[in-house]
Backbone as ProteinMPNN parsed JSONL, in Angstrom:
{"seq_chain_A": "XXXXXXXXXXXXXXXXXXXXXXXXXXXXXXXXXXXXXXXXXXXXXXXXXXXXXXXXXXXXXXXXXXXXXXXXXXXXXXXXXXXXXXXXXXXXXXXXXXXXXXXXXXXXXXXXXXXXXXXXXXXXXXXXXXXXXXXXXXX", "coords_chain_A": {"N_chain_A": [[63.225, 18.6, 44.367], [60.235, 19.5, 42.601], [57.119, 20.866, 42.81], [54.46, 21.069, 41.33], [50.976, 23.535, 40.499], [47.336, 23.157, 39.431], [44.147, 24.359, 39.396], [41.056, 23.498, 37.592], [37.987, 23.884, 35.995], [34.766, 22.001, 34.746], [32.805, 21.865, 33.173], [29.798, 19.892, 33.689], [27.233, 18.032, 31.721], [25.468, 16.969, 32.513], [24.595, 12.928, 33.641], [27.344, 11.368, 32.887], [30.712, 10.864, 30.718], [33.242, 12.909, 30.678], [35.657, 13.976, 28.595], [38.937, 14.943, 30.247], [41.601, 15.14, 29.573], [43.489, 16.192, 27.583], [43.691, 19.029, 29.055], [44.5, 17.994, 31.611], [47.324, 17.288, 30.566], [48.205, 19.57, 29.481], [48.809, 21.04, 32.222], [50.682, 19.486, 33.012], [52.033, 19.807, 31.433], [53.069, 22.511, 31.295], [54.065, 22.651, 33.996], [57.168, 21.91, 33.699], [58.187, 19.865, 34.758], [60.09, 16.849, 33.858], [59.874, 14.155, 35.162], [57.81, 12.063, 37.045], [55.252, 12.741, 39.242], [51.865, 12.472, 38.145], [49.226, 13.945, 39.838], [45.665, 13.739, 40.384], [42.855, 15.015, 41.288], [38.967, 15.314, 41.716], [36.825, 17.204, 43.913], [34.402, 16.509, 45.107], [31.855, 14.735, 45.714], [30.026, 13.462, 44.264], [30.935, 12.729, 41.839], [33.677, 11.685, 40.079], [36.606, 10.605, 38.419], [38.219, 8.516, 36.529], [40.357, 6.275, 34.439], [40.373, 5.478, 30.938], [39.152, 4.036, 28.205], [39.908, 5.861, 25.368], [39.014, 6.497, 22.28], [37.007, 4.431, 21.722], [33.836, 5.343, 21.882], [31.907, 3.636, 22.977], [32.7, 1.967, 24.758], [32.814, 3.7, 27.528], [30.194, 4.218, 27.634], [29.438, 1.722, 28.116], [30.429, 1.08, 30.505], [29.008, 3.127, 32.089], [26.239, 1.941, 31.738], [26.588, 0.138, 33.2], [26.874, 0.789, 35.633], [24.883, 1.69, 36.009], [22.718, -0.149, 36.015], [24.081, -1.687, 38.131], [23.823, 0.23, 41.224], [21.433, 0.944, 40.822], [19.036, 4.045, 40.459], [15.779, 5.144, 42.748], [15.983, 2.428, 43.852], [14.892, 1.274, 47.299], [16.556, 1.246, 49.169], [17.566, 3.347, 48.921], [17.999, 6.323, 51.423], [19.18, 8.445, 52.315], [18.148, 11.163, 50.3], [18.39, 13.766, 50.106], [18.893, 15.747, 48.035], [17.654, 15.122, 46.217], [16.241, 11.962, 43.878], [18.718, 10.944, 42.84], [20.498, 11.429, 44.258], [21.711, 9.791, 46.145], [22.81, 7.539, 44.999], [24.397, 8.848, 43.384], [26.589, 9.252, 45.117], [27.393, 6.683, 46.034], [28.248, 5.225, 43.46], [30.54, 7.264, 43.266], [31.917, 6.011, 45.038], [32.41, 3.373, 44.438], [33.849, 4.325, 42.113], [36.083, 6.77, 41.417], [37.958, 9.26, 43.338], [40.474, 9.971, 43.021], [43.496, 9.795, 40.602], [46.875, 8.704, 39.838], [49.433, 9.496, 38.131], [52.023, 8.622, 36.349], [54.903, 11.057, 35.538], [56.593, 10.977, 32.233], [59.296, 11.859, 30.73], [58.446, 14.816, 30.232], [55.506, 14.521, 29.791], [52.625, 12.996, 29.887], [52.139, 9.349, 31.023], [50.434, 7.788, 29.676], [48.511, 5.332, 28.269], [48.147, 4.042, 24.672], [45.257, 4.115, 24.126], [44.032, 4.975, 26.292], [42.422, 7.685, 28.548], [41.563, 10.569, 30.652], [38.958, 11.013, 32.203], [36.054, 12.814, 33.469], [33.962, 11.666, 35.864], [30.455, 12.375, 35.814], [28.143, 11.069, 37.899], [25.396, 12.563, 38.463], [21.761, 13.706, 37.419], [21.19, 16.839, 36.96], [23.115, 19.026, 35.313], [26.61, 19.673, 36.145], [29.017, 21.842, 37.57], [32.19, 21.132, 38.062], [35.004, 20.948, 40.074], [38.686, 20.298, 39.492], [41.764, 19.617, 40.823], [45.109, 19.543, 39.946], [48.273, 18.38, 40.793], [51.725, 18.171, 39.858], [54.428, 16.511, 41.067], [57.772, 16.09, 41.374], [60.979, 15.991, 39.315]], "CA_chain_A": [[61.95, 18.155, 43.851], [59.591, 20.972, 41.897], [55.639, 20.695, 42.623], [53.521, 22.334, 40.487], [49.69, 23.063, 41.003], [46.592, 24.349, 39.018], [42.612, 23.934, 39.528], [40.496, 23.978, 36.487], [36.337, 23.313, 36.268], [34.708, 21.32, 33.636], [31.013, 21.695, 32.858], [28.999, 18.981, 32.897], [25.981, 17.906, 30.949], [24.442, 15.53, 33.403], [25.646, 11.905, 33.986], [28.19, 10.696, 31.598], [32.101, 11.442, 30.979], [33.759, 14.415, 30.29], [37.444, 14.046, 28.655], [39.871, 16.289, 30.165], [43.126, 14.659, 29.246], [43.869, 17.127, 27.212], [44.297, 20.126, 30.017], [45.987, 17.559, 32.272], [48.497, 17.33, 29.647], [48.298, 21.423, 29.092], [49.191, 21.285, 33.24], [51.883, 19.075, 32.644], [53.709, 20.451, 30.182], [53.267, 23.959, 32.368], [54.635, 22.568, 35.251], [57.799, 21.958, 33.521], [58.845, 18.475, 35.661], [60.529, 15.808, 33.688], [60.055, 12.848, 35.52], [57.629, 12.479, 38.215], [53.516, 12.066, 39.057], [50.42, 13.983, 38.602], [48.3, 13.555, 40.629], [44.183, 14.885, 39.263], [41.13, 14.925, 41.836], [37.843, 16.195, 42.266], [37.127, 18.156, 44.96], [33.353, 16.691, 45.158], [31.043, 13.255, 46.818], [29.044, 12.773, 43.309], [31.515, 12.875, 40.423], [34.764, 10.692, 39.749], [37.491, 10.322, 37.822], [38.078, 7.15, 35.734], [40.883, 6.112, 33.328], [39.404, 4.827, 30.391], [39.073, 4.168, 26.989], [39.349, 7.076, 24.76], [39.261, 6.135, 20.955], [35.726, 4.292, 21.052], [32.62, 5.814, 23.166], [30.922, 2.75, 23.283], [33.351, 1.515, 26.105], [32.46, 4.562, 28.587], [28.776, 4.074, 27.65], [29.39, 0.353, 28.514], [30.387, 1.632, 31.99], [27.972, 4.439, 32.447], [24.985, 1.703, 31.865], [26.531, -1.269, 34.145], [26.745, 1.37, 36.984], [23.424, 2.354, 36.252], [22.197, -1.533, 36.36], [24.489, -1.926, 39.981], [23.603, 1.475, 41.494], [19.951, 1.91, 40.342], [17.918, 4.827, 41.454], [14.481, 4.659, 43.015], [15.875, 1.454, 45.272], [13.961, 1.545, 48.302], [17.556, 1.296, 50.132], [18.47, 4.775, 49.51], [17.342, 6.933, 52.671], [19.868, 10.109, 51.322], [17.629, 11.79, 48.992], [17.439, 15.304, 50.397], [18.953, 16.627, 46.742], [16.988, 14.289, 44.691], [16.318, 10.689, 44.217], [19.89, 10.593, 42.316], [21.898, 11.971, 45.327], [22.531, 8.665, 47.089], [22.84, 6.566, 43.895], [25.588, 9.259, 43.004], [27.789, 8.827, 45.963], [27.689, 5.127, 45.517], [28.81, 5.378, 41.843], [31.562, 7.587, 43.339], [32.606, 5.698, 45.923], [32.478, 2.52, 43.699], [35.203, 4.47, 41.536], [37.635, 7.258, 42.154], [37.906, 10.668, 43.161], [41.623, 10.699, 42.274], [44.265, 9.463, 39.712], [47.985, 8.863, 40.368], [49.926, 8.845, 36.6], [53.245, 8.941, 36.002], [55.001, 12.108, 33.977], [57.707, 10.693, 31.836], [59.862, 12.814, 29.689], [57.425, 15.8, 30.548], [54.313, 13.851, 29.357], [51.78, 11.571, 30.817], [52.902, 8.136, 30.42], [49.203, 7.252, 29.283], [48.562, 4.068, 27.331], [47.562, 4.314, 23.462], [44.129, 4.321, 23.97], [43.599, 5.83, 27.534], [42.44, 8.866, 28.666], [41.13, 10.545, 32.087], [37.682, 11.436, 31.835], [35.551, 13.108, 34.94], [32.381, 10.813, 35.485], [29.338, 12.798, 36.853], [27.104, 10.703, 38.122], [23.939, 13.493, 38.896], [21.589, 14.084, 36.555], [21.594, 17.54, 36.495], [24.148, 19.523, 35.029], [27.264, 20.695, 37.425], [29.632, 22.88, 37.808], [33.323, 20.332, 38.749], [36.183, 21.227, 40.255], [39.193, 19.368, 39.511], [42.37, 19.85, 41.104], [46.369, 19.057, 39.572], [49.333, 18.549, 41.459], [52.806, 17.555, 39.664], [55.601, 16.758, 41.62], [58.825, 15.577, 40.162], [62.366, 16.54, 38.802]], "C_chain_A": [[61.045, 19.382, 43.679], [57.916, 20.191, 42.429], [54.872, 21.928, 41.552], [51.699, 22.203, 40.299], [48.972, 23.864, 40.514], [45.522, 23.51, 39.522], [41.64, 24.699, 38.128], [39.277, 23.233, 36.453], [36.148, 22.996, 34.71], [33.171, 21.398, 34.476], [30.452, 20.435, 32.522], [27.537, 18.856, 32.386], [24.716, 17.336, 31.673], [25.312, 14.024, 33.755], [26.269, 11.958, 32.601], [29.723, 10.979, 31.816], [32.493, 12.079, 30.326], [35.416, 14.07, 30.064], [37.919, 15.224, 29.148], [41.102, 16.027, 30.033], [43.718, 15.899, 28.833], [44.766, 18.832, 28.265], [44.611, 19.5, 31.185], [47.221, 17.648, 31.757], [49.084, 18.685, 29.704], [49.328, 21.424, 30.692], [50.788, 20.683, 33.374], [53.088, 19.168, 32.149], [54.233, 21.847, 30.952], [54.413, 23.943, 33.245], [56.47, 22.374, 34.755], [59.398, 20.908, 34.191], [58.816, 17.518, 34.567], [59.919, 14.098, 33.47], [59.362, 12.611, 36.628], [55.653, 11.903, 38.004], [52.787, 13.268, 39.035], [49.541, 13.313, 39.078], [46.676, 14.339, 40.123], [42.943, 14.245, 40.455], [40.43, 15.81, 41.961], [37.624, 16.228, 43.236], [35.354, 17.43, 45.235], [32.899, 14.963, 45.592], [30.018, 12.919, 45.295], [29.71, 12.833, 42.045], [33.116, 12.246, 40.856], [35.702, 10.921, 38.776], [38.07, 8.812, 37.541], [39.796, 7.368, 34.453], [40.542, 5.39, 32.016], [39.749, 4.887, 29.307], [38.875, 5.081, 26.145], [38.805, 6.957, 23.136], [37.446, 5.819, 20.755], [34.13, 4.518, 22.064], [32.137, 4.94, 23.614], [31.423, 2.325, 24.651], [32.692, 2.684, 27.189], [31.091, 4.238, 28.654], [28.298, 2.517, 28.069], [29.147, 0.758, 30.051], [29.521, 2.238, 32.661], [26.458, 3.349, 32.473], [25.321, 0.149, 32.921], [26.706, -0.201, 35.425], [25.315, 1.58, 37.023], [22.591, 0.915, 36.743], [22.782, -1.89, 37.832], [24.116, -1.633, 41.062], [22.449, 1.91, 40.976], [19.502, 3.551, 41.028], [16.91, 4.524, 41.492], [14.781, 3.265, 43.693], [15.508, 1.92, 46.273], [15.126, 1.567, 49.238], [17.48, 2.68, 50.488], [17.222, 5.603, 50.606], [18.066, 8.424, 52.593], [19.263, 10.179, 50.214], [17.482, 13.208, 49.193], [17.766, 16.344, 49.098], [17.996, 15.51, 45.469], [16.899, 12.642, 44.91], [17.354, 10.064, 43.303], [20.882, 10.72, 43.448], [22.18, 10.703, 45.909], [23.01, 7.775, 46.016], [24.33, 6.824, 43.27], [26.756, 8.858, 43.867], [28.139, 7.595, 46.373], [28.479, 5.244, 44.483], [30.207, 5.695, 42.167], [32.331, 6.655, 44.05], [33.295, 4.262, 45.578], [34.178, 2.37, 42.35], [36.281, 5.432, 42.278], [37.573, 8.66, 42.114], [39.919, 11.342, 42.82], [42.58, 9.779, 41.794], [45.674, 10.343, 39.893], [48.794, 8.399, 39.243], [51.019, 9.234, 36.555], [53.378, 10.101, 35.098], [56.388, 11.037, 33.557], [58.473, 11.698, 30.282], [59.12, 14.141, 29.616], [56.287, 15.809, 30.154], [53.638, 12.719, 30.269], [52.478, 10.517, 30.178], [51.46, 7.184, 30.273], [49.158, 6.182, 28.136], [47.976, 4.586, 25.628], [46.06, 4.726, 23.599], [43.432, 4.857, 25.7], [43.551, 7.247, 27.325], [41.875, 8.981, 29.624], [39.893, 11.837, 31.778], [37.17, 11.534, 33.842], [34.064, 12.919, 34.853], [31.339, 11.739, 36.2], [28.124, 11.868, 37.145], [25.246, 11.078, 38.741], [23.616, 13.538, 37.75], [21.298, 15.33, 35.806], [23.383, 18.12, 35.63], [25.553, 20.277, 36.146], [28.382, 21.14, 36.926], [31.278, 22.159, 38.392], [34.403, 20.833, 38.779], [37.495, 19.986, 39.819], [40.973, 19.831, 39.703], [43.923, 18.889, 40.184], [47.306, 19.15, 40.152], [50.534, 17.778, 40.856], [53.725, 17.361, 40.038], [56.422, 15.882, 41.117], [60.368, 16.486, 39.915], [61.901, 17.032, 37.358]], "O_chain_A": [[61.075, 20.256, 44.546], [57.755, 18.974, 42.342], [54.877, 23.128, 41.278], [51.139, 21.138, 40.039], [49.203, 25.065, 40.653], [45.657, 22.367, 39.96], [41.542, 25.878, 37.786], [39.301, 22.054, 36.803], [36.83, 23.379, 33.759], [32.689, 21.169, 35.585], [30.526, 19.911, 31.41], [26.722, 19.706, 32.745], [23.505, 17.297, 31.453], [26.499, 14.031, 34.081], [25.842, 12.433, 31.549], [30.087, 11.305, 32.946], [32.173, 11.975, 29.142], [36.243, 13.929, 30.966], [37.564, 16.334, 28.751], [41.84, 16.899, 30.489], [44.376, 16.6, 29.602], [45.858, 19.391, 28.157], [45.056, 20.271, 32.036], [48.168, 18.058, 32.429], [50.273, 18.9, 29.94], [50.506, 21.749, 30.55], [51.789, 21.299, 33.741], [54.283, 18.892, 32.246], [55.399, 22.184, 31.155], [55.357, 24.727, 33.342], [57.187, 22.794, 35.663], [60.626, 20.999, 34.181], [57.695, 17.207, 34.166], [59.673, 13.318, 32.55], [60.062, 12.867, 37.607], [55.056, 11.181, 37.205], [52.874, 14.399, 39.513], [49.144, 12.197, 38.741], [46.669, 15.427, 39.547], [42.334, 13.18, 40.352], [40.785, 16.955, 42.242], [38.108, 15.317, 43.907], [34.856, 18.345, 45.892], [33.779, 14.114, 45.733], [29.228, 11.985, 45.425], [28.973, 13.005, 41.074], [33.566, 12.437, 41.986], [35.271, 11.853, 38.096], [38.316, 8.064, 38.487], [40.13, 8.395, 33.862], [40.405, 4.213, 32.348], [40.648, 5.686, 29.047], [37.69, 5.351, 25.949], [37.83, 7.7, 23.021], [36.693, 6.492, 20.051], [33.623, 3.682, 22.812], [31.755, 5.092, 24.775], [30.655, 2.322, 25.613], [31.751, 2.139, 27.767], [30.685, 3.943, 29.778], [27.139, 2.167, 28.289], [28.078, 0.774, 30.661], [29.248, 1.912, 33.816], [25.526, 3.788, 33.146], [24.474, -0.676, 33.264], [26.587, -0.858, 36.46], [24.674, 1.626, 38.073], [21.902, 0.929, 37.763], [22.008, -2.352, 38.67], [23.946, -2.459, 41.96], [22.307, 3.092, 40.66], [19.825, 3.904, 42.162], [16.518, 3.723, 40.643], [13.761, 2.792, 44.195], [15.71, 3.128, 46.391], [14.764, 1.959, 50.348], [17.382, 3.206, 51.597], [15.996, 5.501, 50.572], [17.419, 9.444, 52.826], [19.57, 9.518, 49.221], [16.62, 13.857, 48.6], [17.208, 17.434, 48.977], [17.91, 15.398, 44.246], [17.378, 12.093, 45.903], [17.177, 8.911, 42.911], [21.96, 10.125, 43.472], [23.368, 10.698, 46.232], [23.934, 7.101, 46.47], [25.155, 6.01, 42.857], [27.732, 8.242, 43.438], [29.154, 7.419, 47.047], [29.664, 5.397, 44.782], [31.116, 4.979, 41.746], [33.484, 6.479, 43.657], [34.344, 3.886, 46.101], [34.95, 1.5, 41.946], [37.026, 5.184, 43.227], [37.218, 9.278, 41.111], [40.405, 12.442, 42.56], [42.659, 8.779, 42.507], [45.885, 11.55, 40.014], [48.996, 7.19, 39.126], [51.13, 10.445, 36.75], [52.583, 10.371, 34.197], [57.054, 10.441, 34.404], [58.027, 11.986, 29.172], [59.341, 14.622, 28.505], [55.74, 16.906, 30.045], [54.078, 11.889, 31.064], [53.184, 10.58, 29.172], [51.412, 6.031, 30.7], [49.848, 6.333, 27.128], [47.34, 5.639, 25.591], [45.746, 5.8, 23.087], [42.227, 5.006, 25.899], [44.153, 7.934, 26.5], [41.4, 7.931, 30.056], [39.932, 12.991, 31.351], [37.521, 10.931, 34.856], [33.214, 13.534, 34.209], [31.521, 11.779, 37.417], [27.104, 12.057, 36.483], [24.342, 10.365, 39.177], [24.457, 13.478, 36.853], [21.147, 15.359, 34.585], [24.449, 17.51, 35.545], [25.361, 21.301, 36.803], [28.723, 20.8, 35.793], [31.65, 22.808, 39.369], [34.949, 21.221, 37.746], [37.169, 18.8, 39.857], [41.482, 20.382, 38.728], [43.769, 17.714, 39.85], [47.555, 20.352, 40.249], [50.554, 16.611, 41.246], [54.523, 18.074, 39.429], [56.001, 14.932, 40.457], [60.603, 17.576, 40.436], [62.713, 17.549, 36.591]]}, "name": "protein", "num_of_chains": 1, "seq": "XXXXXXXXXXXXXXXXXXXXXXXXXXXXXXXXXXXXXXXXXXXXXXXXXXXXXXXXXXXXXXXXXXXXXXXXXXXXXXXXXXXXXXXXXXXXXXXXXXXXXXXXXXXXXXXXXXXXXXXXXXXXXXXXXXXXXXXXXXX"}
């Protein structure tokens, strides 16, 4: 059994989602495994990873405004605000989805649906700086 392992950062804008399918795929093909899983998380308590609709934006922007309606900010709950009055709202959001994604490789490709893709959600509203780790193991 072969593992194979990179870490690559993705700029974000603020909230919203960031495709990186693309340089999972790039890692994938690198790694040079067959048949097998990749595994893709962030390394971070306010940003996610989501599988999702790639083809029509509106779907992510569906998502991005029913978290925002679930997960408000400015509820009088949150009591974590010492980065902002987004910081507790974020690690809800996260915790709500996923800090890591477990996808089959098949034939030395993701085995991703027609219209999927793996996008990295930031839920802050500044801009950050995301790590996001790859691990393929496999034949």
């Amino acid at each position: 059994m072969a593992v194979h392992g990179e870490t690559f950062t993705v700029e974000t804008r603020g909230k919203g989602t960031v495709e990186i399918t693309g340089e999972v795929e790039r890692i994938v093909r690198a790694s040079g495994i067959r048949e097998g899983i990749a595994l893709v998380f962030t390394r971070h308590t306010s940003a996610s990873l989501v599988v999702m609709e790639n083809a029509d934006p509106t779907a992510r922007a569906d998502l991005e405004a029913f978290l925002e309606r679930l997960v408000p900010e400015g509820d009088p709950l949150w009591r974590h605000t010492l980065e902002g009055p987004d910081d507790s709202p974020a690690h809800v959001r996260m915790a709500l989805t996923r800090t890591s994604e477990a996808l089959p490789v098949e034939e030395g490709r993701l085995a991703l649906g027609t219209w999927q893709g793996i996008f990295l959600f930031e839920h802050r509203r500044a801009p950050h700086r995301r790590r996001v780790v790859v691990k393929v193991v496999g034949d």
